[in-house]
BALOBA-1460 file (C-alpha; in Angstrom, 3 decimals):
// residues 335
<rec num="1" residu="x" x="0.000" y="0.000" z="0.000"/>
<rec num="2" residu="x" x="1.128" y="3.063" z="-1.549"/>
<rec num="3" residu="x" x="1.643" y="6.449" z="1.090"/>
<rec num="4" residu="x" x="0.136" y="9.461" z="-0.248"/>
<rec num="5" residu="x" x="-0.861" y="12.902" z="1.334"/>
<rec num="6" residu="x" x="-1.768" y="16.331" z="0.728"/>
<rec num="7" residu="x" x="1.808" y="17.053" z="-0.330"/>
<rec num="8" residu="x" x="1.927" y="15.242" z="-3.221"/>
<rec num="9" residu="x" x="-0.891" y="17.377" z="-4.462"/>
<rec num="10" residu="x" x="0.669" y="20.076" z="-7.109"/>
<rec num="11" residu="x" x="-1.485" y="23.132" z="-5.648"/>
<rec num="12" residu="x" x="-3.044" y="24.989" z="-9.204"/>
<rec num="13" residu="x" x="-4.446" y="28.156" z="-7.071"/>
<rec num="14" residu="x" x="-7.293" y="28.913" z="-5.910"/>
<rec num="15" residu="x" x="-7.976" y="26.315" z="-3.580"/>
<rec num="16" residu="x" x="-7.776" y="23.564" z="-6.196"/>
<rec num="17" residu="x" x="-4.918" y="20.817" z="-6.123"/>
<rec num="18" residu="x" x="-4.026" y="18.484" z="-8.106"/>
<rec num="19" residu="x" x="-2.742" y="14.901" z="-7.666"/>
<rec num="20" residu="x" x="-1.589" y="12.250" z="-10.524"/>
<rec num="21" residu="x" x="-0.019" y="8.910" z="-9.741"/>
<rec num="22" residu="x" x="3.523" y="7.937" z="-10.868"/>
<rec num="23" residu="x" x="3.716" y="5.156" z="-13.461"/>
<rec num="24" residu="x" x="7.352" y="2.915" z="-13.752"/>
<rec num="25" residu="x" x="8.825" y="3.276" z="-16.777"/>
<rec num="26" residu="x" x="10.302" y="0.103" z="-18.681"/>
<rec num="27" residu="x" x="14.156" y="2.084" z="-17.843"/>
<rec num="28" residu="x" x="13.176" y="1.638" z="-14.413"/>
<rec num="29" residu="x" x="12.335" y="5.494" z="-13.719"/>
<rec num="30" residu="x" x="9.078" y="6.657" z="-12.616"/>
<rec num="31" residu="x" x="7.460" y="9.649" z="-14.033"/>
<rec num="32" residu="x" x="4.254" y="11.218" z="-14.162"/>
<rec num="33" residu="x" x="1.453" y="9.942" z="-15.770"/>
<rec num="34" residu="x" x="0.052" y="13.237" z="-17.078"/>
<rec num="35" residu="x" x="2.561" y="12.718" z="-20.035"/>
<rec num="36" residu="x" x="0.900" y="9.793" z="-21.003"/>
<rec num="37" residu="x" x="-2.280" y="10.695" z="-21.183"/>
<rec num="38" residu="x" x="-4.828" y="8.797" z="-18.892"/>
<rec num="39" residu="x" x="-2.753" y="6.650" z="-16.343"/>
<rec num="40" residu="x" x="-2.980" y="2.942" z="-17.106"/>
<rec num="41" residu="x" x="-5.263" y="1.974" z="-14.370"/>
<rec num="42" residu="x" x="-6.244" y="-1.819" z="-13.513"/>
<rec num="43" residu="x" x="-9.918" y="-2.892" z="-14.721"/>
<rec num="44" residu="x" x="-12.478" y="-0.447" z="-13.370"/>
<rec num="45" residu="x" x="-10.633" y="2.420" z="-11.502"/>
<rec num="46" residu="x" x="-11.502" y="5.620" z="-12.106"/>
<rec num="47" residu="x" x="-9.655" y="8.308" z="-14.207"/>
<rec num="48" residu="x" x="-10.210" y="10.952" z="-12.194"/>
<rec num="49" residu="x" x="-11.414" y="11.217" z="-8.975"/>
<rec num="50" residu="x" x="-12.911" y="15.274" z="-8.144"/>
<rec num="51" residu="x" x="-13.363" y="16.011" z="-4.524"/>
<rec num="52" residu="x" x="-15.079" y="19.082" z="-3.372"/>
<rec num="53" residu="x" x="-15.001" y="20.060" z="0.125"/>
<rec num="54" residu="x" x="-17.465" y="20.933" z="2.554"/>
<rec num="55" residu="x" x="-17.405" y="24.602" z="4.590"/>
<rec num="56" residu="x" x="-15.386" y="24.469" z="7.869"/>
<rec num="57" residu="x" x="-13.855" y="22.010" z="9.890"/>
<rec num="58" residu="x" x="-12.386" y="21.080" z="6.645"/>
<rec num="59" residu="x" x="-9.085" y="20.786" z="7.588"/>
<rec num="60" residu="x" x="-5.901" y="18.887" z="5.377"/>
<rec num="61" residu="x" x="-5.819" y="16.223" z="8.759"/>
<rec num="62" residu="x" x="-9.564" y="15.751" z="7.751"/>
<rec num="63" residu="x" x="-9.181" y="15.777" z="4.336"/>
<rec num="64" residu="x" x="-6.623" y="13.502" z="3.920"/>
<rec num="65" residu="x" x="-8.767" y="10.720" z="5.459"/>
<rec num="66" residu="x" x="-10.667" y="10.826" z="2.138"/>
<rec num="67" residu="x" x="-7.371" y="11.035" z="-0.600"/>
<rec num="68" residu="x" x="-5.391" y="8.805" z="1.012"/>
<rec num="69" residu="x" x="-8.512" y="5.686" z="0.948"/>
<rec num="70" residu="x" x="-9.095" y="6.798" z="-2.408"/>
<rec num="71" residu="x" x="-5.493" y="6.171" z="-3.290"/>
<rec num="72" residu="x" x="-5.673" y="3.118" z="-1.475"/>
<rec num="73" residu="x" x="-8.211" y="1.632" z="-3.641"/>
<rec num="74" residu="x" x="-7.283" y="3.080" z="-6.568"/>
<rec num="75" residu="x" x="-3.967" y="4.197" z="-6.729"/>
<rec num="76" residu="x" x="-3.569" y="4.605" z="-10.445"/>
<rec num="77" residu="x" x="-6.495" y="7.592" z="-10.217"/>
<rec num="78" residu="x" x="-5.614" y="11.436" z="-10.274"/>
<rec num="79" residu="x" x="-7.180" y="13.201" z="-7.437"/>
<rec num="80" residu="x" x="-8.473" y="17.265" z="-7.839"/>
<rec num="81" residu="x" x="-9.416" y="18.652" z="-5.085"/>
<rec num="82" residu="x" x="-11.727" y="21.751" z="-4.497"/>
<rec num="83" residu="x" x="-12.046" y="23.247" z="-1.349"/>
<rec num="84" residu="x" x="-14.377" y="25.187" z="-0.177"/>
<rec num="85" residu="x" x="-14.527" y="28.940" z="1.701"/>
<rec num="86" residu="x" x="-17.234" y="30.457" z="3.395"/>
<rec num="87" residu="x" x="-16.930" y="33.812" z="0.448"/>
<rec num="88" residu="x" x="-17.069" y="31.183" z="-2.484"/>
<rec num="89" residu="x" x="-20.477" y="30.005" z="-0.878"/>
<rec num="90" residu="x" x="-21.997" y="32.578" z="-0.111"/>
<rec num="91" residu="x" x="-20.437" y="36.108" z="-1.632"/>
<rec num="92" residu="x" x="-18.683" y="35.756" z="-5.256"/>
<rec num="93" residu="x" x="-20.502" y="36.161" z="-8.151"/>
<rec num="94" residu="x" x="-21.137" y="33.027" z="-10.190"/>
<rec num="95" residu="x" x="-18.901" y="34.850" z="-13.028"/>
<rec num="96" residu="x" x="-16.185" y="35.092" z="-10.501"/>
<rec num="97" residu="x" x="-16.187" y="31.733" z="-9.171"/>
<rec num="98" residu="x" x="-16.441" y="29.804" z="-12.392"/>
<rec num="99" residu="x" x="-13.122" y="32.142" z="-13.323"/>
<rec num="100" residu="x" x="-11.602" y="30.894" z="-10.337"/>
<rec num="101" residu="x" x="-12.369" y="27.412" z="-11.344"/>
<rec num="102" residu="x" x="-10.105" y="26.847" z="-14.531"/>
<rec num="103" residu="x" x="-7.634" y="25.586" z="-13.272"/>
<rec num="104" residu="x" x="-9.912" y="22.507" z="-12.465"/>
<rec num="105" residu="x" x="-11.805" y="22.911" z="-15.831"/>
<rec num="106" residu="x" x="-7.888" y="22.498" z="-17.403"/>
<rec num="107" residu="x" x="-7.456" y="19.218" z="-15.402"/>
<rec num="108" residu="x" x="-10.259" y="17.375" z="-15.993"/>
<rec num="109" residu="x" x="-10.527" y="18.416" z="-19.905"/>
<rec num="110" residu="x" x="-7.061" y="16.775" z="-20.235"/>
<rec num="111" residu="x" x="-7.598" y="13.687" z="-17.869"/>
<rec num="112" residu="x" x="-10.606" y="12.669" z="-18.354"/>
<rec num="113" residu="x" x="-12.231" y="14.076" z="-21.831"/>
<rec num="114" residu="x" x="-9.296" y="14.882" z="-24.176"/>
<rec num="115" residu="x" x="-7.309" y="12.129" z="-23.730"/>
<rec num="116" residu="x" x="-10.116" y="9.886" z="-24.252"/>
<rec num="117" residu="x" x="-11.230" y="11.410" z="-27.358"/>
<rec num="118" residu="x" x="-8.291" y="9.644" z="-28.540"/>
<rec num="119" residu="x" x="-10.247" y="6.592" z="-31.100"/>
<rec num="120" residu="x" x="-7.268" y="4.322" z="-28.904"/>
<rec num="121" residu="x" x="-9.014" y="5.261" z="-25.665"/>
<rec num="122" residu="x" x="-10.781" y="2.744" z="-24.155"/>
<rec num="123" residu="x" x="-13.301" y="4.489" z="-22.690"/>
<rec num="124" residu="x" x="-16.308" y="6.058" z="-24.787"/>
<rec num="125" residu="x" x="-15.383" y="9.832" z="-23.683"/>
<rec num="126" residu="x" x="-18.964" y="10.531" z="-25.170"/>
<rec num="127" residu="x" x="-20.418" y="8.093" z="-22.908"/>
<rec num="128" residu="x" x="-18.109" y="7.483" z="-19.784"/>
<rec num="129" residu="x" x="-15.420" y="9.335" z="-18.763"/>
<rec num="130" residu="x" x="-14.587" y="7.446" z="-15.673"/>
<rec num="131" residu="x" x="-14.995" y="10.281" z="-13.476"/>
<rec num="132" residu="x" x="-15.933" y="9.546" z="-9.674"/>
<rec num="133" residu="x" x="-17.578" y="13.131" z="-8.230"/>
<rec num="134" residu="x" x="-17.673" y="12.985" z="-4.438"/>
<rec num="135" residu="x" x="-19.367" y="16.004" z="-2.992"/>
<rec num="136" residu="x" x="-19.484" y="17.156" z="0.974"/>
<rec num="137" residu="x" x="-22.219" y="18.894" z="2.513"/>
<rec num="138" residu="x" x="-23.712" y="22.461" z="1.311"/>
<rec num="139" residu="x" x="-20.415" y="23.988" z="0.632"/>
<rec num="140" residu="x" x="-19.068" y="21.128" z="-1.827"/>
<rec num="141" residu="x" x="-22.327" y="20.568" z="-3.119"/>
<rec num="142" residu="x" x="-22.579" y="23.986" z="-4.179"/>
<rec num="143" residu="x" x="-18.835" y="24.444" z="-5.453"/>
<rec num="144" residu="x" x="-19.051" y="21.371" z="-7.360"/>
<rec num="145" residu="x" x="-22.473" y="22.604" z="-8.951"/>
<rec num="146" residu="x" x="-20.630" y="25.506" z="-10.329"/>
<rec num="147" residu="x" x="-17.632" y="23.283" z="-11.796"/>
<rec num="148" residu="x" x="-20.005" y="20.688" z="-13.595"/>
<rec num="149" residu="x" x="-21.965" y="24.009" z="-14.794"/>
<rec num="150" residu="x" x="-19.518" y="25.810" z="-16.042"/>
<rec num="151" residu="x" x="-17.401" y="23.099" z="-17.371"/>
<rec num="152" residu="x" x="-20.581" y="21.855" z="-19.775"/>
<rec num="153" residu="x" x="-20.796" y="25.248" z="-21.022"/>
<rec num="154" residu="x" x="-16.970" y="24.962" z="-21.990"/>
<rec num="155" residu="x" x="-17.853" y="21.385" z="-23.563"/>
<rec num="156" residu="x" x="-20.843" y="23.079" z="-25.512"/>
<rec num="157" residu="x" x="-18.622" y="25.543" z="-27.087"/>
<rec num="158" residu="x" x="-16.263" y="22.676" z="-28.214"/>
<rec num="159" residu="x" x="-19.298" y="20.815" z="-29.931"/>
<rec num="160" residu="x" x="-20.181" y="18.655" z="-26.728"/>
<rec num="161" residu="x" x="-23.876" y="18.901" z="-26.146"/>
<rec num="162" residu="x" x="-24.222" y="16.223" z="-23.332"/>
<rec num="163" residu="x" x="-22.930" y="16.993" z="-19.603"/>
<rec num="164" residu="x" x="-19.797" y="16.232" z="-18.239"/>
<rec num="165" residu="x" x="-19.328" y="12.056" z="-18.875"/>
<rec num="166" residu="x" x="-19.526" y="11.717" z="-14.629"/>
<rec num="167" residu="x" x="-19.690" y="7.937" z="-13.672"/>
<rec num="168" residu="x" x="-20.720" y="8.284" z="-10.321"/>
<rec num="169" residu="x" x="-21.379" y="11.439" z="-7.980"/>
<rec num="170" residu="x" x="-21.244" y="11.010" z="-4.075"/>
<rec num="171" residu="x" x="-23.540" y="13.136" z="-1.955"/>
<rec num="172" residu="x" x="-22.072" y="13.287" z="1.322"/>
<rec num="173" residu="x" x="-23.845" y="14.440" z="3.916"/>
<rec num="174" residu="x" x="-25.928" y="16.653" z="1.418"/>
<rec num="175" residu="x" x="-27.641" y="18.307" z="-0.351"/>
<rec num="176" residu="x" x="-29.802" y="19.868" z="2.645"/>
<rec num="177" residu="x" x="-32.935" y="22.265" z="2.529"/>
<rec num="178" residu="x" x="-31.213" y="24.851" z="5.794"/>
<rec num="179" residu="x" x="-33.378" y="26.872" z="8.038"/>
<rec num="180" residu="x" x="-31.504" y="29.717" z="9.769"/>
<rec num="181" residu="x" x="-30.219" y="28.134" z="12.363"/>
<rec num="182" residu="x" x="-28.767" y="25.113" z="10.181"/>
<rec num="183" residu="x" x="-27.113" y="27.665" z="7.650"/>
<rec num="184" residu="x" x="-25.214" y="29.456" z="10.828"/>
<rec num="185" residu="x" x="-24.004" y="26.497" z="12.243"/>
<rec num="186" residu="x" x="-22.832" y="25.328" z="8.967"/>
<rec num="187" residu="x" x="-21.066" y="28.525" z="8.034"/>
<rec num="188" residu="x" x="-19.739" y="29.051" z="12.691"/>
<rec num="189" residu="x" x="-18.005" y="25.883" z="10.980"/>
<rec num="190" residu="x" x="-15.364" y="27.946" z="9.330"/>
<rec num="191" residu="x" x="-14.774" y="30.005" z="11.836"/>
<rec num="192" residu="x" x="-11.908" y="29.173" z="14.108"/>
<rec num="193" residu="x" x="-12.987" y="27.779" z="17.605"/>
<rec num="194" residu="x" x="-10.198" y="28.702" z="20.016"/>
<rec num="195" residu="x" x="-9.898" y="33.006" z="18.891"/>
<rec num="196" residu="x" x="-10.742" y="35.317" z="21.323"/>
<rec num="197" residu="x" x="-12.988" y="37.041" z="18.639"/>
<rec num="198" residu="x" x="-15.067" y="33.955" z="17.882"/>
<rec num="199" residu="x" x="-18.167" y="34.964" z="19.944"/>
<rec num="200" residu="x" x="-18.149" y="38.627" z="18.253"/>
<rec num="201" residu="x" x="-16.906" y="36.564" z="14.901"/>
<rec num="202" residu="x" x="-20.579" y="34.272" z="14.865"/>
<rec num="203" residu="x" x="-22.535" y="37.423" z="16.037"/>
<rec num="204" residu="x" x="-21.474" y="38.991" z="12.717"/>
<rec num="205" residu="x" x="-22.256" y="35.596" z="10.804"/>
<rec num="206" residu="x" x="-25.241" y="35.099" z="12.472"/>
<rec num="207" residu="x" x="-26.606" y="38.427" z="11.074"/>
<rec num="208" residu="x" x="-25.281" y="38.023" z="7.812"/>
<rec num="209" residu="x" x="-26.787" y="34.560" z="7.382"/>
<rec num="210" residu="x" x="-29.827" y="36.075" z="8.200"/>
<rec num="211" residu="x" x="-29.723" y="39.193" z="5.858"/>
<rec num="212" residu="x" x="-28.798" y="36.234" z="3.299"/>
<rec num="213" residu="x" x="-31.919" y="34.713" z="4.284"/>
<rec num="214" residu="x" x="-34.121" y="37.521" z="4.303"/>
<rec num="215" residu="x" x="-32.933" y="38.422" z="0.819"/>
<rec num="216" residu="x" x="-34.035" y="34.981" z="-0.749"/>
<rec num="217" residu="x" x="-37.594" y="35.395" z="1.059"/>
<rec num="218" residu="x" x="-38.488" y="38.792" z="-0.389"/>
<rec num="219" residu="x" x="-36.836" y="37.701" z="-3.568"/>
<rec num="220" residu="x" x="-33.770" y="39.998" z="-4.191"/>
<rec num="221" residu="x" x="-31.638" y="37.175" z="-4.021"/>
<rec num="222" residu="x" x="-31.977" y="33.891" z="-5.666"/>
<rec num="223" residu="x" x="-32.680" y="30.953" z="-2.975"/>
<rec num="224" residu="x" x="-29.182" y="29.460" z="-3.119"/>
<rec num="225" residu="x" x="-30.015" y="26.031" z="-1.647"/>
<rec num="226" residu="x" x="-32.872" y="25.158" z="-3.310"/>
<rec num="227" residu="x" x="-32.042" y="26.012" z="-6.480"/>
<rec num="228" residu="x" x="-29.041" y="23.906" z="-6.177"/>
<rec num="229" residu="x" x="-31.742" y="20.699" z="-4.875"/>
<rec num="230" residu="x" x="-32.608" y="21.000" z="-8.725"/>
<rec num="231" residu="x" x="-29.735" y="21.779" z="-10.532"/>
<rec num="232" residu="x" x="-28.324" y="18.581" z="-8.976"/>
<rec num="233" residu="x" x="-30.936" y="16.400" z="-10.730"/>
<rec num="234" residu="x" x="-31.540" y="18.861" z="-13.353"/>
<rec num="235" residu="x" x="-30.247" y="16.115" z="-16.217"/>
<rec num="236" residu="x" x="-28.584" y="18.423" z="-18.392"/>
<rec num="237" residu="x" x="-26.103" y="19.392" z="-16.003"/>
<rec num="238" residu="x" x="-25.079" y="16.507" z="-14.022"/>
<rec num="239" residu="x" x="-24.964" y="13.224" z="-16.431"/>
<rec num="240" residu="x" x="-28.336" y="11.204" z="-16.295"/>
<rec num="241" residu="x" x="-25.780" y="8.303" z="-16.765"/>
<rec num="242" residu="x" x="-24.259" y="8.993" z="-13.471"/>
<rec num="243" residu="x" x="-25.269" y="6.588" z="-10.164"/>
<rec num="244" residu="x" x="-25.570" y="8.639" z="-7.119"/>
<rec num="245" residu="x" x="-25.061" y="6.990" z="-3.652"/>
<rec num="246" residu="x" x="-26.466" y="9.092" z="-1.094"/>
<rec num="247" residu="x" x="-24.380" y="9.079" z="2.341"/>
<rec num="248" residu="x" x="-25.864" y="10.784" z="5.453"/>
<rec num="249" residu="x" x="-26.861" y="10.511" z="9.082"/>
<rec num="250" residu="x" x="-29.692" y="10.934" z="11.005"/>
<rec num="251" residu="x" x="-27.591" y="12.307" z="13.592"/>
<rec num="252" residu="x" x="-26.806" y="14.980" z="11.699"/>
<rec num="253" residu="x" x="-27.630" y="18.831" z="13.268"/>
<rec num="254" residu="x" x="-26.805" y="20.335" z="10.428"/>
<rec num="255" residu="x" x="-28.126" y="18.776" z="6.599"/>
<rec num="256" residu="x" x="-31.226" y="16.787" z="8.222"/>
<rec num="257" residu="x" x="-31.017" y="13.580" z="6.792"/>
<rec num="258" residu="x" x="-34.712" y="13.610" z="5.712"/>
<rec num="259" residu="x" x="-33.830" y="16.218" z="3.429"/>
<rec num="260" residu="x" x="-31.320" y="13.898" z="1.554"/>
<rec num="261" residu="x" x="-33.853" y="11.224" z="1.892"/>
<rec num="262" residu="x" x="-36.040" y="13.249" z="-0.159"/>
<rec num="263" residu="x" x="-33.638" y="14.494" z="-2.916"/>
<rec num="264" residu="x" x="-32.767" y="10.601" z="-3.321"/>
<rec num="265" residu="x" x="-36.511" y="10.136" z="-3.571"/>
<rec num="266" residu="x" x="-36.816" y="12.484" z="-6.326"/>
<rec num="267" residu="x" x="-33.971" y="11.151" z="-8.077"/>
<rec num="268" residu="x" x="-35.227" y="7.956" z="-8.374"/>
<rec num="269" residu="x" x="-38.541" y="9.027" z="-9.023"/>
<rec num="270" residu="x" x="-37.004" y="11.053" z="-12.301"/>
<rec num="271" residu="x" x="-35.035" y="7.850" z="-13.215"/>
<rec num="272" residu="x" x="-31.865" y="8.286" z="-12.196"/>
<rec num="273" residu="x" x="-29.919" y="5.281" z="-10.401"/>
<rec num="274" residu="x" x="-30.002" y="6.169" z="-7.152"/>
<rec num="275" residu="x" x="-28.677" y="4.812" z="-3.681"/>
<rec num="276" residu="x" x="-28.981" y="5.750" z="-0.360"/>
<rec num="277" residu="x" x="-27.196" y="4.493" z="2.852"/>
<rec num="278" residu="x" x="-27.935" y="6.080" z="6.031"/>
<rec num="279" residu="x" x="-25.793" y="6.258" z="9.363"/>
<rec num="280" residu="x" x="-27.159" y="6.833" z="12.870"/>
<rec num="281" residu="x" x="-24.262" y="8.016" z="15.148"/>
<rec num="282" residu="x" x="-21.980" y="9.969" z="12.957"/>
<rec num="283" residu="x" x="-22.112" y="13.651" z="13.223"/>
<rec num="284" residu="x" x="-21.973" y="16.414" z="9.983"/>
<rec num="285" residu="x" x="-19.695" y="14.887" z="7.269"/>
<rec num="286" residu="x" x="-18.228" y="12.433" z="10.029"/>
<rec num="287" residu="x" x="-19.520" y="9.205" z="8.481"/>
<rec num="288" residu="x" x="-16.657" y="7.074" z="8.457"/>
<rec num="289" residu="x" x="-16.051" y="7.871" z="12.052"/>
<rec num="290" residu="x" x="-19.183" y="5.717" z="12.758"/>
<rec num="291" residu="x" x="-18.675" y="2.965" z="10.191"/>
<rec num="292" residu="x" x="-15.659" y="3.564" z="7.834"/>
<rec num="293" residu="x" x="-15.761" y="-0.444" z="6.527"/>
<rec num="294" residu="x" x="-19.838" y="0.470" z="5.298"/>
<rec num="295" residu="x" x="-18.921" y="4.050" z="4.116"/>
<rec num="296" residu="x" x="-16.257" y="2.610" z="1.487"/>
<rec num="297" residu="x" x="-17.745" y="-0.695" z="0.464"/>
<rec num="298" residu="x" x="-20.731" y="2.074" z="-0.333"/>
<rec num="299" residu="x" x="-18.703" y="3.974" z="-2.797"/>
<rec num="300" residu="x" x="-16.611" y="1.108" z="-4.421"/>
<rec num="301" residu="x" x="-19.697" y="-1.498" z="-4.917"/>
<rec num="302" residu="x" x="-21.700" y="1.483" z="-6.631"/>
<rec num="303" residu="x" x="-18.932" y="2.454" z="-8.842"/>
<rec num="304" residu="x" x="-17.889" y="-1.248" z="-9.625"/>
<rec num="305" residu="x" x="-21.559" y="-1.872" z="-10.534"/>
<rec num="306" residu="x" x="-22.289" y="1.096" z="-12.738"/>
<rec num="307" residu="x" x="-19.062" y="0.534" z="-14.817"/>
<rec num="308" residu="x" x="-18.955" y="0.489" z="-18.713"/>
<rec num="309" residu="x" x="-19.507" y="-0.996" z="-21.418"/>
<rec num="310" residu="x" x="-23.047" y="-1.142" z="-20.314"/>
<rec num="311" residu="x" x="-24.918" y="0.102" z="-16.593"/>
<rec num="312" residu="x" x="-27.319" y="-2.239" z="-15.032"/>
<rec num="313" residu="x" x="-30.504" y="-1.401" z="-13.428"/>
<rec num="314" residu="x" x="-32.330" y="-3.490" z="-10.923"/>
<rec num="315" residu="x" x="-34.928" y="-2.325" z="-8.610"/>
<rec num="316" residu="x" x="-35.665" y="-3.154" z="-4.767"/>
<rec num="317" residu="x" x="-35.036" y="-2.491" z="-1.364"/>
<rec num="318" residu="x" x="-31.954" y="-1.563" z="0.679"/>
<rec num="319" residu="x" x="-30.550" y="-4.769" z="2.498"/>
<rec num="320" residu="x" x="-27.480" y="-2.830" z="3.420"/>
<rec num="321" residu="x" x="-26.960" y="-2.181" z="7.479"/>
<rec num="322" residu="x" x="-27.887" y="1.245" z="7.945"/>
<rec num="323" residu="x" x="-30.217" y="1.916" z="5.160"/>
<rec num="324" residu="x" x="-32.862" y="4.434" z="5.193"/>
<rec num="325" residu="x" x="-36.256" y="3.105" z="6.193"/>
<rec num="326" residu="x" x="-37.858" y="5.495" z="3.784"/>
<rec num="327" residu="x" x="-36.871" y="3.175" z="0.714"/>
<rec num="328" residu="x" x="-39.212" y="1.718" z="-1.857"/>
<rec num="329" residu="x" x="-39.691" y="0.274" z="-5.111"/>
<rec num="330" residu="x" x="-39.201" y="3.202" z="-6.888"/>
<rec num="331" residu="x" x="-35.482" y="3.014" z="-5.540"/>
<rec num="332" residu="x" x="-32.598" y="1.457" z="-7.854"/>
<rec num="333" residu="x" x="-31.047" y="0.169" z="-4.670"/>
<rec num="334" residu="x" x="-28.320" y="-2.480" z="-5.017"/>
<rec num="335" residu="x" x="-26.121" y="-2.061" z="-1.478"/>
């Protein structure tokens, strides 16, 4: 087993980092796969792996829990990772944040799409790009709405008219429908706990959130979360294709995990493969702290299941420890 962390990640600005696995070259050196083209993976690993971080709390420690697995199990995959600040969420324009986003658009145009327009490719770019999109809480959720958004207007321009070839996107601990009071914790989050200036730090947050709030209500402003519950089963954005596993907690204080329940419900009422595995312990995007065996059999059954050349469907119910009671027939459920 390979050792990887957040050092080996070439840092592209802007809070986006890049990592790509070395390959050994018949002379014996090693050398970076991004000359090659995609790296030479074993059967079934993704190309590119795009994690997108969730507000606060989100620190490298935390965050390496999640590259390093992901390396374990597939080392051969390139890694981007997006994180996530409190002004991205909730203060740039959408012009200025998709600006501060090509650096990723670069990355995954030439890992995952333009190298596999190549006829020698293996993959049907068209179809499949082999791209695993794991998404954490509000925060990532909304950060990686804006990267598969602007990135298919970037593909339309170059002839594409079909989203961005995703595989498989992880919800993690999102997307959530926030009250008040689940918006300010969320965004006390990335404020930093020990300061002296905290408590006049989340009295200031407290009354922006709410301004925020009051905006969306009366309509000046456009209601952030829930139009981001549709654009992420809106099918011309994120790839009907795609399987979605659902991850969340009904201890959670901060996404309520009947909100997720319902956004799964509507997925697989639309016709998208949906999953949905629910914890009961873990706290906001702490699942694998509960059950870290369940959280990454989750992700690497759905993604070995929904590979190329062709995706299977099956209906029925969850039989998977931890699954949400609220699952049914209409749910294309396979953990």
């Amino acid at each position: 087993m390979s050792s990887m962390s957040l050092l080996d990640f070439k840092d592209l600005g802007d809070d986006i980092s890049l990592y790509e696995p070395r390959i050994q070259l018949e002379n014996g050196h090693r050398d970076c796969c991004h000359s090659q083209g995609p790296p030479q993976t074993r059967l079934d690993s993704p190309s590119l792996i795009i994690l997108c971080t969730w507000l606060g709390g989100a620190t490298s420690k935390r965050i390496e829990r999640y590259t390093q697995q992901y390396h374990n199990t597939w080392p051969n995959s390139s890694i981007i990772l997006v994180r996530t600040s409190l002004l991205n969420y909730v203060a740039r324009s959408e012009r200025s944040l998709h600006r501060r986003l090509r650096p990723a658009h670069r990355e995954i145009r030439r890992i995952a799409i333009d190298a596999c327009s190549n006829p020698t490719c293996a993959k049907p770019a068209i179809v499949d790009g082999g791209i695993l999109l794991h998404m954490f809480s509000q925060g990532g959720a909304n950060i990686a709405t804006h990267l598969v958004t602007s990135l298919n207007s970037i593909l339309a321009t170059m002839g594409r008219d079909i989203p961005l070839p995703l595989r498989q996107i992880v919800l993690d601990s999102c997307p959530g429908d926030p009250d008040i009071n689940s918006s300010y914790t969320a965004a006390a989050h990335s404020l930093p706990g020990a300061h002296p200036l905290r408590p006049l730090g989340c009295a200031v947050l407290y009354v922006m959130v709410a301004s925020l709030l009051g905006l969306e209500a009366t309509g000046f402003r456009k209601p952030l979360a829930r139009v981001m519950r549709a654009q992420l089963n809106d099918p011309d954005i994120f790839s009907p294709r795609a399987a979605r596993l659902y991850l969340t907690s009904r201890a959670d204080k901060i996404v309520d995990a009947r909100h997720v329940e319902a956004h799964a419900q509507q997925a697989a009422a639309m016709g998208l493969k949906t999953e949905i595995l629910a914890f009961d312990k873990a706290g906001h995007c702490s699942l694998i702290l509960e059950d870290e065996s369940a959280y990454w059999d989750a992700i690497v059954s759905s993604w070995e299941r929904n590979g190329p050349p062709k995706m299977t469907e099956g209906r029925g119910r969850h039989s998977h420890k931890g699954s949400s009671p609220a699952d049914s027939d209409q749910w294309r459920s396979r953990l």
